[in-house]
DRENPA-3360 file (N, C-alpha, C; in nm, 2 decimals, always signed):
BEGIN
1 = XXXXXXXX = +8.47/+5.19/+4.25/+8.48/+5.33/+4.28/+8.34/+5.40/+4.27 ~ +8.26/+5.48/+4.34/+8.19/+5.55/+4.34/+8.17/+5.69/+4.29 ~ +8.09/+5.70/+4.19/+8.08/+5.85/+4.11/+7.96/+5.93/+4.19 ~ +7.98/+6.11/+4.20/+7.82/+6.14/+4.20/+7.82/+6.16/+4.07 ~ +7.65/+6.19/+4.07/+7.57/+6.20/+3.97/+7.45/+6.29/+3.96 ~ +7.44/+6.39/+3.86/+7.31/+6.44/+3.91/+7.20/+6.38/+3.97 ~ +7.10/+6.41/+3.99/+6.99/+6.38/+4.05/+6.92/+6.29/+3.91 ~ +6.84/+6.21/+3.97/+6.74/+6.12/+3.91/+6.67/+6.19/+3.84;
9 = XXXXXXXX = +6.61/+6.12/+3.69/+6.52/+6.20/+3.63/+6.37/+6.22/+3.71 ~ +6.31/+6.18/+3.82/+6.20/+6.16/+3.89/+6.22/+6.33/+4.00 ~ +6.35/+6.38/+3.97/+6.36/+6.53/+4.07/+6.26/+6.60/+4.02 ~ +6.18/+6.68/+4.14/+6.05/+6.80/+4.12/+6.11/+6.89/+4.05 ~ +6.02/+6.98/+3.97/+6.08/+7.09/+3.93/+6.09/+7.20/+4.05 ~ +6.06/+7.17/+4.14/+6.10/+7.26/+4.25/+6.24/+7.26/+4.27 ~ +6.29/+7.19/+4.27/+6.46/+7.18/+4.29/+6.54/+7.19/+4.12 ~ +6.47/+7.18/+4.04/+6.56/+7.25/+3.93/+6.53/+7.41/+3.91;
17 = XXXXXXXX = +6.42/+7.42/+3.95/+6.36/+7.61/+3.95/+6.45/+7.67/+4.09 ~ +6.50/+7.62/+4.17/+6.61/+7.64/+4.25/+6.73/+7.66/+4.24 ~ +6.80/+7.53/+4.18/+6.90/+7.53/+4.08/+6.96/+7.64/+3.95 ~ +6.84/+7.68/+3.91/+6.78/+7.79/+3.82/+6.80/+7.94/+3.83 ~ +6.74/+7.95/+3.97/+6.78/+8.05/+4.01/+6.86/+8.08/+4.07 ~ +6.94/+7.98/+4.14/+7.09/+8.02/+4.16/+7.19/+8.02/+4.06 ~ +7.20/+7.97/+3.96/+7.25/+7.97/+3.85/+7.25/+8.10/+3.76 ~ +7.08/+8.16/+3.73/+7.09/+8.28/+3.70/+7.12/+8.39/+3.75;
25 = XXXXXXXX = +7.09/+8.37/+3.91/+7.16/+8.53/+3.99/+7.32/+8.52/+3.98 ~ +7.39/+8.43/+3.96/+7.51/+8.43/+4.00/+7.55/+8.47/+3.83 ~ +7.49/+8.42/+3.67/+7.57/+8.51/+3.60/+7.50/+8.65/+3.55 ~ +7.39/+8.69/+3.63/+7.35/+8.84/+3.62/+7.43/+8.96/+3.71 ~ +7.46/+8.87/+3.85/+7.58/+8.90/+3.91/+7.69/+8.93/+3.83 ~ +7.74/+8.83/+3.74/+7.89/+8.85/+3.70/+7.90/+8.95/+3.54 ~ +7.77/+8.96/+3.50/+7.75/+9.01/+3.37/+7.73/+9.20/+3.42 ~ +7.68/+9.20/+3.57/+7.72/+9.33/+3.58/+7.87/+9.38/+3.62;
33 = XXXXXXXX = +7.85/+9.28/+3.72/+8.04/+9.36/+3.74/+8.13/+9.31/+3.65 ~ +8.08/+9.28/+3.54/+8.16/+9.27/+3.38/+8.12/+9.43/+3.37 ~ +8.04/+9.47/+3.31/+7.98/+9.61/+3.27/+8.06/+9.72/+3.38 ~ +8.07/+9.70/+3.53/+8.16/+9.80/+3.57/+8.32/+9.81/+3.60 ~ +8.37/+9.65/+3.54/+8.53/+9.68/+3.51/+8.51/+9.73/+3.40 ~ +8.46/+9.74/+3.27/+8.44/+9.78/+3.16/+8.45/+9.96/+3.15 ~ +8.39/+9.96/+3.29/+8.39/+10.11/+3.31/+8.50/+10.20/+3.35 ~ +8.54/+10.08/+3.46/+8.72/+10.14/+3.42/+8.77/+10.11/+3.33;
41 = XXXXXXXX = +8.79/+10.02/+3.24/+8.91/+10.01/+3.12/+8.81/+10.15/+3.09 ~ +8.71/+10.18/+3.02/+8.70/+10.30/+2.97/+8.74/+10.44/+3.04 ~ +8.75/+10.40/+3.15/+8.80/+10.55/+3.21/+8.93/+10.54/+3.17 ~ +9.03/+10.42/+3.20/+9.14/+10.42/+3.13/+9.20/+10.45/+3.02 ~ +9.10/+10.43/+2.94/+9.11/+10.49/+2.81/+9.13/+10.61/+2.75 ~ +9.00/+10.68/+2.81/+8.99/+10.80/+2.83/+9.09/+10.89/+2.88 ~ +9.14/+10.83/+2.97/+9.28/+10.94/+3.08/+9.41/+10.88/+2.97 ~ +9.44/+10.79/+2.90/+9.52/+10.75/+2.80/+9.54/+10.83/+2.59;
49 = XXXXXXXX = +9.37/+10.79/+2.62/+9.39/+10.85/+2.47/+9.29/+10.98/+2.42 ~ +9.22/+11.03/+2.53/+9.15/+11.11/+2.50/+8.98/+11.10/+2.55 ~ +8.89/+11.16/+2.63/+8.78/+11.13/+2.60/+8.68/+11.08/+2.49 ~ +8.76/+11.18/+2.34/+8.71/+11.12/+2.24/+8.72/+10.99/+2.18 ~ +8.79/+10.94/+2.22/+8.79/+10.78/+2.22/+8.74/+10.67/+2.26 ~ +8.63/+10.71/+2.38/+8.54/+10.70/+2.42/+8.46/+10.70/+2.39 ~ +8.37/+10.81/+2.42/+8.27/+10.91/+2.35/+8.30/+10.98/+2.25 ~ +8.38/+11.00/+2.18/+8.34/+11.12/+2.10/+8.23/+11.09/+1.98;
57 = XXXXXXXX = +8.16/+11.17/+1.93/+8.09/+11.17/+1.83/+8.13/+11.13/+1.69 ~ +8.05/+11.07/+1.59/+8.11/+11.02/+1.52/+8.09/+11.15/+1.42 ~ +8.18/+11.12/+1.27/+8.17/+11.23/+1.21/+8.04/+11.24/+1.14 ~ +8.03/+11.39/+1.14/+7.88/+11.42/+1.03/+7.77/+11.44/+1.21 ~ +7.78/+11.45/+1.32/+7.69/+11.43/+1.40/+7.69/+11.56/+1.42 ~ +7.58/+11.63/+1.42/+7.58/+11.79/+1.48/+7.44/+11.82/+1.58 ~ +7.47/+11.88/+1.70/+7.36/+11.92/+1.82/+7.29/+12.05/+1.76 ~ +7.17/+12.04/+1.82/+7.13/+12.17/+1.78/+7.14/+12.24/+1.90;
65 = XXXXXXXX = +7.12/+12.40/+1.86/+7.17/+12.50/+1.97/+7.11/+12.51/+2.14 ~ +7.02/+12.43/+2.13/+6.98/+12.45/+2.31/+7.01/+12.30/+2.31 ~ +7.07/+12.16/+2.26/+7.09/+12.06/+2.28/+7.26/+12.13/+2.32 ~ +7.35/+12.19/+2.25/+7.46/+12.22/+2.31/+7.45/+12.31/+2.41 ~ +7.35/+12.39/+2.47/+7.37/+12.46/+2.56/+7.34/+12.37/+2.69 ~ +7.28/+12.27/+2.71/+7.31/+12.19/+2.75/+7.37/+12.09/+2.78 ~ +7.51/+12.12/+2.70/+7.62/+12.05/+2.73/+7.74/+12.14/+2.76 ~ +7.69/+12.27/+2.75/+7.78/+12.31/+2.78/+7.72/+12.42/+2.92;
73 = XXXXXXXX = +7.65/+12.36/+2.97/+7.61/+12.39/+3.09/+7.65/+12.33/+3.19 ~ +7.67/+12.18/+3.17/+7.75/+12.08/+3.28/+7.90/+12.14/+3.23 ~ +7.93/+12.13/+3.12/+8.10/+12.15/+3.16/+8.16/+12.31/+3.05 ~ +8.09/+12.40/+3.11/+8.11/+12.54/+3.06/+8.29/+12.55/+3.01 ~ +8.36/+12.51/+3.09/+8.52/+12.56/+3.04/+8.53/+12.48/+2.89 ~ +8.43/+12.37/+2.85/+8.45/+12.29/+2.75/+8.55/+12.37/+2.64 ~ +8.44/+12.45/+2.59/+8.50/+12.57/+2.51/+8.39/+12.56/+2.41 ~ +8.39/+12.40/+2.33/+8.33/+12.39/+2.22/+8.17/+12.31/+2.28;
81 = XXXXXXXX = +8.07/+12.30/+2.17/+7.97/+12.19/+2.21/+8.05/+12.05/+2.16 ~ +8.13/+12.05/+2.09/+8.15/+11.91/+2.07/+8.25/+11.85/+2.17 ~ +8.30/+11.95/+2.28/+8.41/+11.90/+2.34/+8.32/+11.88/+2.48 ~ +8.22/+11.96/+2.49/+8.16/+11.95/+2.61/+8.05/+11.81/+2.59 ~ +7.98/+11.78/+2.51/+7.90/+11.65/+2.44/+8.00/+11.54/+2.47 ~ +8.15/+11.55/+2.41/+8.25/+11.42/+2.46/+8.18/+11.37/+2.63 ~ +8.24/+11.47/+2.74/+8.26/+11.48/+2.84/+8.19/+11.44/+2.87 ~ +8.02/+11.48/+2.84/+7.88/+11.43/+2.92/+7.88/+11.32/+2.90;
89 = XXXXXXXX = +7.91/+11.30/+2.76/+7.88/+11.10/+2.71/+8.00/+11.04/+2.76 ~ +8.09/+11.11/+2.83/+8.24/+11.00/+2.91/+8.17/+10.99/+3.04 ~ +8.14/+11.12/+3.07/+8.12/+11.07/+3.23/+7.99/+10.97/+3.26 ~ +7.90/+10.99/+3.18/+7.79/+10.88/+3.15/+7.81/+10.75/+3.18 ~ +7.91/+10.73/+3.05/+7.94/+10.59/+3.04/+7.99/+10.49/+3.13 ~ +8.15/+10.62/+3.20/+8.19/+10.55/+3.31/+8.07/+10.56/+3.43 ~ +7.99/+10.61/+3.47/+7.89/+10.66/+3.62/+7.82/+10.52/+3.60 ~ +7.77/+10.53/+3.49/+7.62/+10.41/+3.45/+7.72/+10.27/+3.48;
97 = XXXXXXXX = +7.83/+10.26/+3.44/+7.88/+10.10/+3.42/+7.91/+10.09/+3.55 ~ +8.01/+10.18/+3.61/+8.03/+10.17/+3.78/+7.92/+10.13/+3.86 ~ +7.76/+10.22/+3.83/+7.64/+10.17/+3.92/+7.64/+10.02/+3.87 ~ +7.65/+10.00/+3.75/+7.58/+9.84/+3.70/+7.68/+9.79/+3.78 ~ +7.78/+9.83/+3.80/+7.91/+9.66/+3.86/+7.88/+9.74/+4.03 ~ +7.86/+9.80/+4.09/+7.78/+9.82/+4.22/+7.67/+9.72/+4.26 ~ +7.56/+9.73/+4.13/+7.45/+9.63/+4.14/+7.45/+9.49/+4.15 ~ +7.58/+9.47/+4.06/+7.64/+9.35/+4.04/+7.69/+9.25/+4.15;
105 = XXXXXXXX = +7.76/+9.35/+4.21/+7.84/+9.33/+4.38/+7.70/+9.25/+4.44 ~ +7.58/+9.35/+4.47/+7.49/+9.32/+4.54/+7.43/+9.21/+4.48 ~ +7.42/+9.18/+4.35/+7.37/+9.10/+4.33/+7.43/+8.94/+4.33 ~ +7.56/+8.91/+4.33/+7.65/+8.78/+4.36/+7.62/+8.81/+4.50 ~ +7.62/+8.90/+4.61/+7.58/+8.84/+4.74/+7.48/+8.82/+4.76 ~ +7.31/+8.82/+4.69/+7.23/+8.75/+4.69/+7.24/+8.65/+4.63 ~ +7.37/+8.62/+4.58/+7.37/+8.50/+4.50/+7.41/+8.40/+4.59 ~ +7.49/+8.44/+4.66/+7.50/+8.40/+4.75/+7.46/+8.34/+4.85;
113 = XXXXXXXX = +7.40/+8.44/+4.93/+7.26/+8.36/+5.01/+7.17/+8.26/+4.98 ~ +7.15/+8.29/+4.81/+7.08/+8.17/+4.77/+7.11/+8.02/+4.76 ~ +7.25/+8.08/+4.72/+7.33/+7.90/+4.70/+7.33/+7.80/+4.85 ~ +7.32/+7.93/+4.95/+7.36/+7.88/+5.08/+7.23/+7.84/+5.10 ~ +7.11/+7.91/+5.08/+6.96/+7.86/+5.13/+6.91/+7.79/+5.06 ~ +6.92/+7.77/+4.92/+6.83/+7.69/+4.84/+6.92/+7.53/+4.74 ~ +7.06/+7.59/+4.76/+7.09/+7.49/+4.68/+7.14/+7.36/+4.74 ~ +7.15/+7.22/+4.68/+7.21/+7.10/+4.67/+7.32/+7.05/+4.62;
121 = XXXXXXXX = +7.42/+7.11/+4.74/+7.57/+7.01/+4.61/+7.57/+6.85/+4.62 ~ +7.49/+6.84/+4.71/+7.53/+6.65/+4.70/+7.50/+6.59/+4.62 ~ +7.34/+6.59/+4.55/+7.28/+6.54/+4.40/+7.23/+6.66/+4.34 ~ +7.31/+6.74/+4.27/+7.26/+6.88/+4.19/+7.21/+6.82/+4.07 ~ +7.05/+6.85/+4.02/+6.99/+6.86/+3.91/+7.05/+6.90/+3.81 ~ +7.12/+7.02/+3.77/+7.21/+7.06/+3.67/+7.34/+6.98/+3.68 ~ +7.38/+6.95/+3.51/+7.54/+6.91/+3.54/+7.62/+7.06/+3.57 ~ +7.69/+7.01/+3.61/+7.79/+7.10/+3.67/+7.85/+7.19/+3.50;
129 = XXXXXXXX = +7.90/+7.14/+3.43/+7.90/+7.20/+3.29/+7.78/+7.31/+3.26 ~ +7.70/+7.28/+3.31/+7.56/+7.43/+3.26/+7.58/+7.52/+3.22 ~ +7.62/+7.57/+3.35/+7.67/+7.73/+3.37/+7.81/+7.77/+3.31 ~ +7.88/+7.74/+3.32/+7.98/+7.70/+3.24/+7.97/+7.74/+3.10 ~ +7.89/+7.68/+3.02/+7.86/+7.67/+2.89/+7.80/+7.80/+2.89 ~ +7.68/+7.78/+2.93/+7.61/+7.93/+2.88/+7.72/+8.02/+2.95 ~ +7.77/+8.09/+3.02/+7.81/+8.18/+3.04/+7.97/+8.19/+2.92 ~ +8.02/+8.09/+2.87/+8.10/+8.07/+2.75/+8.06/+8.16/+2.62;
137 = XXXXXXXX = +7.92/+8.06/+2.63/+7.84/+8.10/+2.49/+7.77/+8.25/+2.46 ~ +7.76/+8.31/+2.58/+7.71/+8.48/+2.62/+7.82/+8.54/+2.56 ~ +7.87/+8.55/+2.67/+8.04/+8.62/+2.64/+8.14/+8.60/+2.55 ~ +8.13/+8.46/+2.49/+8.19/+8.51/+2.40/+8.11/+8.53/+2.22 ~ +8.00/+8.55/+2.25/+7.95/+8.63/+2.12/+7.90/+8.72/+2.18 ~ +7.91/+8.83/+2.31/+7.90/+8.96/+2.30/+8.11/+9.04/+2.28 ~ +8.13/+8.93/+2.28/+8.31/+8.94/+2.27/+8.35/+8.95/+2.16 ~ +8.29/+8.91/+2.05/+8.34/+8.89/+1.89/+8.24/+9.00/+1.89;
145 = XXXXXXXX = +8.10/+9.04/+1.88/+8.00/+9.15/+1.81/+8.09/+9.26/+1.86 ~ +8.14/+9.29/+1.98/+8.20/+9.43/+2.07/+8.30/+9.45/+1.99 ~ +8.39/+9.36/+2.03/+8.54/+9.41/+1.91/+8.51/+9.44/+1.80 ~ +8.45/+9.34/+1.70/+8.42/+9.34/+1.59/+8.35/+9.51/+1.52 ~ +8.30/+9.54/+1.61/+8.21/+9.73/+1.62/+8.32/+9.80/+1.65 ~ +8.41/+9.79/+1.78/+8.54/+9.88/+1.82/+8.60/+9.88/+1.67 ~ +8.65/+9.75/+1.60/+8.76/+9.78/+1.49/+8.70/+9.77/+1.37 ~ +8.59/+9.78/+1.32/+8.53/+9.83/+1.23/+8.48/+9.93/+1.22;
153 = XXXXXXXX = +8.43/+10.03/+1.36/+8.44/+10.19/+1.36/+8.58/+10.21/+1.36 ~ +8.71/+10.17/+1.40/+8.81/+10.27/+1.36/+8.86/+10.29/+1.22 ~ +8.82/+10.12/+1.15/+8.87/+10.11/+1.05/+8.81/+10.23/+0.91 ~ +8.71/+10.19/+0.97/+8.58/+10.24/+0.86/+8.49/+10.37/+0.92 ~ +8.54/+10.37/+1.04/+8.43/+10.49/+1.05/+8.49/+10.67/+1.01 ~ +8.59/+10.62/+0.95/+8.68/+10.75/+0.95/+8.74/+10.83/+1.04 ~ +8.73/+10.78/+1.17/+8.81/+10.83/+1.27/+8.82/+10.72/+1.41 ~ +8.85/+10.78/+1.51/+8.84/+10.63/+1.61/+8.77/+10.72/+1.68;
161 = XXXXXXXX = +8.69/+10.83/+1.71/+8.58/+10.84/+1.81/+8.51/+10.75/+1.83 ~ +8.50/+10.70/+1.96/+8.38/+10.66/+2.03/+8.41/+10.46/+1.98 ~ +8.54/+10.45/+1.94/+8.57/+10.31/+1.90/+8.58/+10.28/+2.06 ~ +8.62/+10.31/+2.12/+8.68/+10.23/+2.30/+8.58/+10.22/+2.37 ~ +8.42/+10.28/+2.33/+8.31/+10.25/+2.40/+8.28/+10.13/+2.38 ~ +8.31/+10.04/+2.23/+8.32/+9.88/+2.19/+8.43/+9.84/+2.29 ~ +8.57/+9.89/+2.29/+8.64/+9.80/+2.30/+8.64/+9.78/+2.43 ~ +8.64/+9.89/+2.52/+8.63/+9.86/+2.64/+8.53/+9.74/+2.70;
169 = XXXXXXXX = +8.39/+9.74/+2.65/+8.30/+9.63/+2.67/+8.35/+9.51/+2.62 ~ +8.42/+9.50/+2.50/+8.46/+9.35/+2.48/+8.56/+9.29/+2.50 ~ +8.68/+9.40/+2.52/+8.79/+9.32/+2.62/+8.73/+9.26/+2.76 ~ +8.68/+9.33/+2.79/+8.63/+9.25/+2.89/+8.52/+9.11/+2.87 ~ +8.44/+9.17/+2.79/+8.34/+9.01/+2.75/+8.48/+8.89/+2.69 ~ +8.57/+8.99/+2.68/+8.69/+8.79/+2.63/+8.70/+8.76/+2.72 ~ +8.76/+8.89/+2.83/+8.83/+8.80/+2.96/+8.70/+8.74/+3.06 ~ +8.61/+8.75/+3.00/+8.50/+8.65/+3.11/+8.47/+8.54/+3.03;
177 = XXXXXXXX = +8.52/+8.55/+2.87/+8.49/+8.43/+2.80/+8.60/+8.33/+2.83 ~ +8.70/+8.37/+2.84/+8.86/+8.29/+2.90/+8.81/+8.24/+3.07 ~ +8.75/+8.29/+3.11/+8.69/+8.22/+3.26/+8.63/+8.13/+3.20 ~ +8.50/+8.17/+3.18/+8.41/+8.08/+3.19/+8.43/+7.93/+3.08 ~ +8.54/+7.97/+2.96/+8.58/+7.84/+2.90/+8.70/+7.79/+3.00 ~ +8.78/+7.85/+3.06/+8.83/+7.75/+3.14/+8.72/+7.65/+3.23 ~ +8.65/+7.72/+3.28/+8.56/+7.67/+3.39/+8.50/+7.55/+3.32 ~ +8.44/+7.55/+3.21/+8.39/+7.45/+3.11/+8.48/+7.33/+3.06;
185 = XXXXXXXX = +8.59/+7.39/+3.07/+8.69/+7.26/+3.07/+8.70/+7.16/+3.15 ~ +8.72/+7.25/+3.23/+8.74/+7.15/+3.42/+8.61/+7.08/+3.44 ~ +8.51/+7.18/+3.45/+8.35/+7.07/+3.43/+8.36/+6.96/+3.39 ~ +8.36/+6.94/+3.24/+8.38/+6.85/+3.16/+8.49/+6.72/+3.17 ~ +8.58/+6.79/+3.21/+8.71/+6.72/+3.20/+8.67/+6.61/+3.41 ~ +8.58/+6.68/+3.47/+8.61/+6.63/+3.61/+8.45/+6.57/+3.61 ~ +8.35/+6.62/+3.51/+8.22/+6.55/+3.51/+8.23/+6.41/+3.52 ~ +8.17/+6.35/+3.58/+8.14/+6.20/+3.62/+8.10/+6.13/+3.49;
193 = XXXXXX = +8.15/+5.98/+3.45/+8.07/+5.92/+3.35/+7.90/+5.85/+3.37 ~ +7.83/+5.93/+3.31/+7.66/+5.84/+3.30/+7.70/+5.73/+3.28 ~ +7.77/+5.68/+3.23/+7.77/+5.52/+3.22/+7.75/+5.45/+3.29 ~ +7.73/+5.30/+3.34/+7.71/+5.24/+3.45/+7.85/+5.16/+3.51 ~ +7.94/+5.16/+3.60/+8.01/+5.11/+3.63/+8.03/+4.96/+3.71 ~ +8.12/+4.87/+3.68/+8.14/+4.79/+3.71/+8.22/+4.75/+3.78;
% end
């Protein structure tokens, strides 16, 4: 029976700086449009439990008086500076993450292009496990730090403002860690043996 196999150790670095880079556009690609589902769970959140849950300020935080007239210039009906401060730091959060998973979009279709113009599936330099791994090992230790911040600000911070700004980011960093370890399984589990066969 016949295995593939990566490429020979004698491959140029031209074709692993290729490999390389298709490998890294495709999880800068996916690490933004992580950042803009993130932006909807947090809008979800928000329309669920409150803006302050989101953003709100933690306790003891106070604006000074032309820092709140500027927040309460974008959203005058606010009433309060603290209720108008929520609002500007909600819509922020969701606008900024939505552009990042926009960017994201664009950037998996350059990822794209590249795989199609630069890469080699017949003898690939990287094992197939690479990407896999690292994107495992990213996500999920921005996945344990995020929660870990979401439920030790509710626990401890005296209130839950601004806890769903964590959680929203790291529910999501799990559910890309649950990808990318499955993905790593199947790698692994379908990677060819180095060995020599007989």
């Amino acid at each position: 029976m016949q295995f593939e196999s990566v490429a020979p150790l004698g491959t140029s670095g031209r074709s692993v700086s290729r490999e390389l880079m298709v490998a890294i556009a495709k999880m800068a690609g996916v690490g933004l449009v992580a950042i803009g589902v993130s932006g909807i769970l947090a809008a979800v959140m928000g329309a669920s439990f409150g803006k302050g849950f989101v953003s709100g300020s933690a306790d003891g935080i106070t604006y000074t008086p032309q820092r709140c007239a500027d927040f309460l210039s974008f959203f005058p009906d606010a009433g309060t500076c603290e209720a108008a401060a929520t609002a500007h730091h909600f819509d922020e959060a969701v606008s900024y993450r939505a552009a990042a998973g926009v960017l994201g979009l664009v950037t998996l279709g350059a990822w794209w292009f590249m795989r199609r113009r630069f890469a080699r599936p017949v003898r690939p330099v990287l094992p197939p496990s690479t990407e896999p791994a690292v994107g495992a090992a990213l996500f999920g230790v921005a996945a344990v730090a995020l929660l870990g911040l979401g439920t030790t600000h509710m626990t401890f911070g005296g209130s839950s403002n601004g806890a769903g700004e964590f959680l929203s980011d790291g529910i999501v960093a799990l559910a890309a860690f649950g990808a990318y370890a499955l993905r790593l399984r199947r790698a692994i589990t379908d990677e060819p043996d180095a060995s020599p066969h007989r």
